[in-house]
N, C-alpha and C positions, 0 to 999 in steps of 0.2 A: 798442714795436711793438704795433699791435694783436691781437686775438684773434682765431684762425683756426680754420676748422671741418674735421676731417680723420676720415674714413673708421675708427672705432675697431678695424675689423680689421686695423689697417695699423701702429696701435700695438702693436709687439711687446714692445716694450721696457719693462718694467716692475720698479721697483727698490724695495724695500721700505729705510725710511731709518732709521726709531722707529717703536718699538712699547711704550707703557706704559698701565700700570692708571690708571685717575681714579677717583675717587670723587665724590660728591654727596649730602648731609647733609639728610634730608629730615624730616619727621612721625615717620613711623615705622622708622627707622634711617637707615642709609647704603644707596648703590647705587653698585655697584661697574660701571663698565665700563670698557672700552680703547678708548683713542686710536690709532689708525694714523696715518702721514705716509709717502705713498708719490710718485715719481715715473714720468711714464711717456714716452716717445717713440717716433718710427719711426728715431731714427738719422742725419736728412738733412736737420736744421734745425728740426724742429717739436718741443716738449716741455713737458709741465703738471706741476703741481705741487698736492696736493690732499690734506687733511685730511678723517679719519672717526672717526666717536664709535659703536661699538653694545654689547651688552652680551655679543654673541662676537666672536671674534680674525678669523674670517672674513668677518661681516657688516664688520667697521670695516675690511678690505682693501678691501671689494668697494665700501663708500661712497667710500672715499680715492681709488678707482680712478677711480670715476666723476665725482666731482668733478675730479679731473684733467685725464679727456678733454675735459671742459666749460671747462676753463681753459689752453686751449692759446695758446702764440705760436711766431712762426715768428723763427729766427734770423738772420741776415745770416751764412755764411758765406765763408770765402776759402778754397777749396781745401780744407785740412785745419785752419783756426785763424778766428781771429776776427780780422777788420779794423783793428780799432785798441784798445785799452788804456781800461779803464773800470771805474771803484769803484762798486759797487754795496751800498746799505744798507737793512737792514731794524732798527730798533730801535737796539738799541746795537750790532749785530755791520757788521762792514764786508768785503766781501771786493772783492779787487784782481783783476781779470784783466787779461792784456796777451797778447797773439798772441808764439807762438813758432814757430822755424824746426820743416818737416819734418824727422822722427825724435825729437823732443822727445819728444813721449807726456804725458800727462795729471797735470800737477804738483799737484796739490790732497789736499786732507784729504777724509774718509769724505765728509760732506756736501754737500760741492761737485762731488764727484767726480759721484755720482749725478745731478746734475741736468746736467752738459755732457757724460758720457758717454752720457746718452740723449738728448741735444740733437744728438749725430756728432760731436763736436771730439773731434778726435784727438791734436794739438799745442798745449797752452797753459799757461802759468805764470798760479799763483792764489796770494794770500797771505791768508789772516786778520787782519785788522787790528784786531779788536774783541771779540766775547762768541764765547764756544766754545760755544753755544748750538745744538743742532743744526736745530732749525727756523727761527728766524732765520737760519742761513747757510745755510739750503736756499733760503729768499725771500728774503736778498741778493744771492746768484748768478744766481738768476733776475730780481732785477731790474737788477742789471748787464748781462745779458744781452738783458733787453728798452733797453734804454739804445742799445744800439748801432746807428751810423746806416749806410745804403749810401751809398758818395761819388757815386753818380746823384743819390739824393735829397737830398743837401745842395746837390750842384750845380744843380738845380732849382730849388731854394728859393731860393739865391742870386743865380740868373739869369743862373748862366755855365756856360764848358764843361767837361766834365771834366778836361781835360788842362789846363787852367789853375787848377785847383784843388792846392793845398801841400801833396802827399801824395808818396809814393814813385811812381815811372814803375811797377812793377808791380803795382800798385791801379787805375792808370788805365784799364785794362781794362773796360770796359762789361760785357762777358758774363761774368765774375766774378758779376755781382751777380745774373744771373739768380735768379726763385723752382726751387728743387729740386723732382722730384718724391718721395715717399717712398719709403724704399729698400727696403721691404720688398713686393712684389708677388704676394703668394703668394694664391692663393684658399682660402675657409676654407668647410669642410663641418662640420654640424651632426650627430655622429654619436647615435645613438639609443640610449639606455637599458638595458639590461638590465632584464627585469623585475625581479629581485632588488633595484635602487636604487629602484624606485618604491613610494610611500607609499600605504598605507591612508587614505583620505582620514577615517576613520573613528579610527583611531591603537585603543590597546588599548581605548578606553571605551567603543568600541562589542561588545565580546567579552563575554562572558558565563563571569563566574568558573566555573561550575559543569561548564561544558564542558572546562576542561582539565587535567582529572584528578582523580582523589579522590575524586569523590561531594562527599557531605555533610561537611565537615569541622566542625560543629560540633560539643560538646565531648556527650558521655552526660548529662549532669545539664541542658543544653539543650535538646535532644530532644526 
């Protein structure tokens, strides 16, 4: 599926998956930062997936975050599952998805879970087939998930109708396939600061030691 551009205040859904330290071996020592891998969605078909590097725990959420919204695609859902059955690979990890009945609920491991729970599937069996890797089966699930086709669009491509197409009588449904809109609708306000959060653009180097307390603190024999 291609990549889709959606409204990032409508992206509620944000799931933190790893979080570890890296290093980098330079001239003059090591440099220590953290890797984030976060996922993000609205819930109703749309969902990214996005890596950050910085040298706080915060900046590398806020990079992973945004890279994410920048790498959105949109789902093919059926109601509460996915359409039809599809392996998806990233490296050596392999994961299996396949559409289950309503009241299933969400059969997968940590990794996979985050990336089709903020996608909206509600109903679907996942297996591991390959590397317990947890980034890898965050980008195999997602590409399984980009893999999936709508039976309009195959029947388009193939040049016939839908209901002639070798799929179950309730798939054949047309308005199944419609695009969602996001399910989150809620309008967001910019609330305003306290001054207590705001910075001295100045920070301490602009202050002047002598001012805050003491006098002269150097020692009698400097004097």
């Amino acid at each position: 599926m291609p990549r889709v551009q959606v409204d990032a205040e409508l992206l509620k859904i944000e799931k933190h998956v790893q979080l570890k330290p890296v290093s980098k071996t330079v001239k003059g020592g090591r440099k220590r930062r953290f890797s984030a891998l976060m996922v993000v969605g609205d819930g109703n078909g749309h969902v990214g997936v996005g890596m950050g590097k910085s040298a706080s725990v915060p900046d590398a959420f806020r990079k992973a975050t945004q890279k994410a919204q920048k790498h959105l695609i949109q789902v093919p859902l059926v109601n509460t599952t996915i359409p039809h059955a599809v392996i998806g690979r990233t490296g050596a990890a392999r994961v299996l998805l396949r559409p289950a009945a309503p009241g299933t609920g969400v059969i997968a491991g940590p990794a996979p879970r985050a990336v089709i729970e903020a996608a909206g599937i509600k109903d679907i069996l996942t297996k591991s087939l390959g590397s317990d890797n947890a980034i890898n089966n965050v980008y195999a699930t997602l590409d399984g998930l980009r893999q999936i086709q709508r039976a309009t669009d195959v029947a388009k491509r193939r040049g016939r109708e839908l209901k002639d197409l070798g799929i179950p009588a309730p798939l054949k449904d047309a308005s199944l396939y419609e695009p969602r809109q996001p399910e989150f609708q809620v309008e967001y306000q910019a609330e305003e600061k306290p001054d207590r959060f705001r910075k001295d653009s100045k920070g301490d180097r602009g202050r002047s030691r002598s001012s805050q307390g003491g006098g002269d603190r150097r020692s009698p024999r400097q004097r």
